[in-house]
N, C-alpha and C positions, 0 to 999 in steps of 0.2 A: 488431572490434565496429563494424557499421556503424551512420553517422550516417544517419537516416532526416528525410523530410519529408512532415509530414499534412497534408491539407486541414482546418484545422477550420471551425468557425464564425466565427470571425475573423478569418479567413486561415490561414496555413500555421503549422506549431506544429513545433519545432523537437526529434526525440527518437535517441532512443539504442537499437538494439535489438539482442540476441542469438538468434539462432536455433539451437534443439536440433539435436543430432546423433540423438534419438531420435524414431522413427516417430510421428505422431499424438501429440508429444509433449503435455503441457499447459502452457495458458499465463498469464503473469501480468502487473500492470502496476502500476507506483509509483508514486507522485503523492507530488511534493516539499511542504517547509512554505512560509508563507506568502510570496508574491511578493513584498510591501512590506516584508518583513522580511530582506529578502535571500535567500530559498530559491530553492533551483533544482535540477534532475534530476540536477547535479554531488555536493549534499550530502551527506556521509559517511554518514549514516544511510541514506540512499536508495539507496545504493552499494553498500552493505553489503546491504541485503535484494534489488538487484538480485541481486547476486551469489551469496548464499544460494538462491534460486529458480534458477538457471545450474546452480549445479553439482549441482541436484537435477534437473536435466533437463528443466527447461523453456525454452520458449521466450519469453523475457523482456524488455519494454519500459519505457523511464522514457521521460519528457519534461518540456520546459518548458512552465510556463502559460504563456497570452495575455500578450503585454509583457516575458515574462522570454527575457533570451539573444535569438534569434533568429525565437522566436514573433513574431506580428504581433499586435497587437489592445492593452487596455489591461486593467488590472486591474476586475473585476466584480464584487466583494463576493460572491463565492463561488459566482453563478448561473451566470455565465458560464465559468469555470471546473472547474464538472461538467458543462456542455456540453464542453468542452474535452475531459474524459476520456473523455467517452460517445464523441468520435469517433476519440479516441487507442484506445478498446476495439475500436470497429466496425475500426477499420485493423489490428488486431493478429488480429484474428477472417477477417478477408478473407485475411491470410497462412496462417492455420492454421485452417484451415474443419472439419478432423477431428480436435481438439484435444481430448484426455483428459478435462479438466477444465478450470474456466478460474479463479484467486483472484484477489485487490486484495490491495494494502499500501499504507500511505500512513506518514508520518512527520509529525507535529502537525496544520497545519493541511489535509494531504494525507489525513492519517486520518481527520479531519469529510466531507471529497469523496469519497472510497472507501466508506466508511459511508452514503451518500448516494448513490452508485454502484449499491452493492450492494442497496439497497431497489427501486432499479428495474429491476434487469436480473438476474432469475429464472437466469440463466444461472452467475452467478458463486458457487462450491462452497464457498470457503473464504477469509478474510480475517486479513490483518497488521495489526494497528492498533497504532502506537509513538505514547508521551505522547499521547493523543487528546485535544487543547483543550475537556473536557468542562465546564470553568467559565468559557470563552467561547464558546460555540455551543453552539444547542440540538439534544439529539439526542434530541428526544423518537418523532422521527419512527420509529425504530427499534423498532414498535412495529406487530407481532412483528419480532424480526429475524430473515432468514431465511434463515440459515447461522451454524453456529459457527466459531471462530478465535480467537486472538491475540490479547491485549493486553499489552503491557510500557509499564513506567513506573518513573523513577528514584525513590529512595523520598526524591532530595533534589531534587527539581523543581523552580525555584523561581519558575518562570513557570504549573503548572499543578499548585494542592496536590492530593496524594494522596487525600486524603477524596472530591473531585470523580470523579476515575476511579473509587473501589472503590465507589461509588452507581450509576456505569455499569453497571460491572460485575454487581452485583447485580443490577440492572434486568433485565439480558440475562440474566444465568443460571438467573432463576426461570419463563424463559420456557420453554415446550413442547418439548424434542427439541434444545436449545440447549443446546451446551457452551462454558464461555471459561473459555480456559487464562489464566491472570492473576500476570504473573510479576514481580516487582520487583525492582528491581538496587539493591543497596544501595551507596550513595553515588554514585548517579548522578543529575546534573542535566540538564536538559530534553535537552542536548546532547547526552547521553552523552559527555562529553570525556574521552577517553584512556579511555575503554569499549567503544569500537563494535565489539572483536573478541569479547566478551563477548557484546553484543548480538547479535552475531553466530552465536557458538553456542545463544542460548538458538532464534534463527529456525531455524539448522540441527536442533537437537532437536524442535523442532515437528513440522516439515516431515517429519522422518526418520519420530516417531510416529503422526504426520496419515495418511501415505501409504503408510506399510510398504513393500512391494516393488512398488506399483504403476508407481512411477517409475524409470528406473535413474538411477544417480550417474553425472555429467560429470567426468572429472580435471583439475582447471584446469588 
């Protein structure tokens, strides 16, 4: 799995990428939780949905924000860090210019940026959103949102209560031709600690139902 280097807006941004063995396979990209919080394109959650995206045959990129690891730049209260992803996207798009389809996944506050992602750039099909920080950032913006996907949340969160997400959720689902699969892990906290292979299966059965035989399976 080669280590990659983007150009962003702040400098170079320091990411992780996998390339499918499948033709014009499609592609996806991850966005860790928050940089001040210790997140990075390493954390288990993000690891786990890279990987889940991998062995469904896509071609799959994580990276770090601005300031984190070996990205250059500093932390930007969230602006500058969907700059960040938009050119982590363009550079994943330049690799695979006949790309199937293209999703997001993000993991807390990577799920607010993917979400935010996703509203601007008409390209992307389908979206992962794990515990999305919906009672600290506003997503009103998601309004239409325009693709359905993913959401999971531990039903013992204790950084972002449930009631917060399932009003998300709601919001999104009553909207036009939008579906969200809305899954809860029971006893799992923001971390998913000692979960993520759980979490794992619920993104693999997603993924499997989302796309049917569109995509072929990778053999890790």
């Amino acid at each position: 799995m080669p280590d990659v280097i983007i150009n962003g807006p702040a400098g170079r941004l320091e990411g992780r990428y996998s390339h499918s063995k499948v033709p014009n396979a499609p592609v996806a990209l991850l966005l860790h939780p928050h940089p001040q919080h210790g997140g990075t394109m390493n954390n288990k959650i993000v690891y786990t949905l890279f990987h889940a995206f991998v062995r469904r045959g896509f071609s799959a990129l994580r990276f770090n924000f601005r300031g984190v690891g070996r990205s250059q730049g500093a932390y930007d209260r969230g602006e500058g860090e969907l700059s960040d992803a938009a050119s982590a996207l363009d550079w994943l798009q330049t690799y695979n210019p006949n790309a199937q389809s293209c999703w997001i996944g993000g993991f807390s506050f990577g799920a607010w940026i993917g979400m935010q992602l996703l509203m601007r750039r008409p390209e992307i099909d389908g979206f992962i959103s794990i515990a999305p920080p919906a009672n600290m950032f506003d997503f009103s913006f998601l309004a239409p949102c325009p693709a359905s996907g993913l959401i999971v949340h531990g039903d013992k969160d204790e950084i972002v209560p449930e009631a917060a997400v399932t009003k998300l959720v709601n919001k999104l689902s009553h909207q036009r031709d939008i579906k969200i699969d809305f899954r809860k892990v029971a006893g799992a906290n923001h971390f998913f600690v000692n979960q993520s292979e759980e979490l794992g299966l619920i993104v693999d059965d997603y993924l499997n139902t989302s796309l049917g035989n569109r995509v072929a399976q990778v053999a890790e």
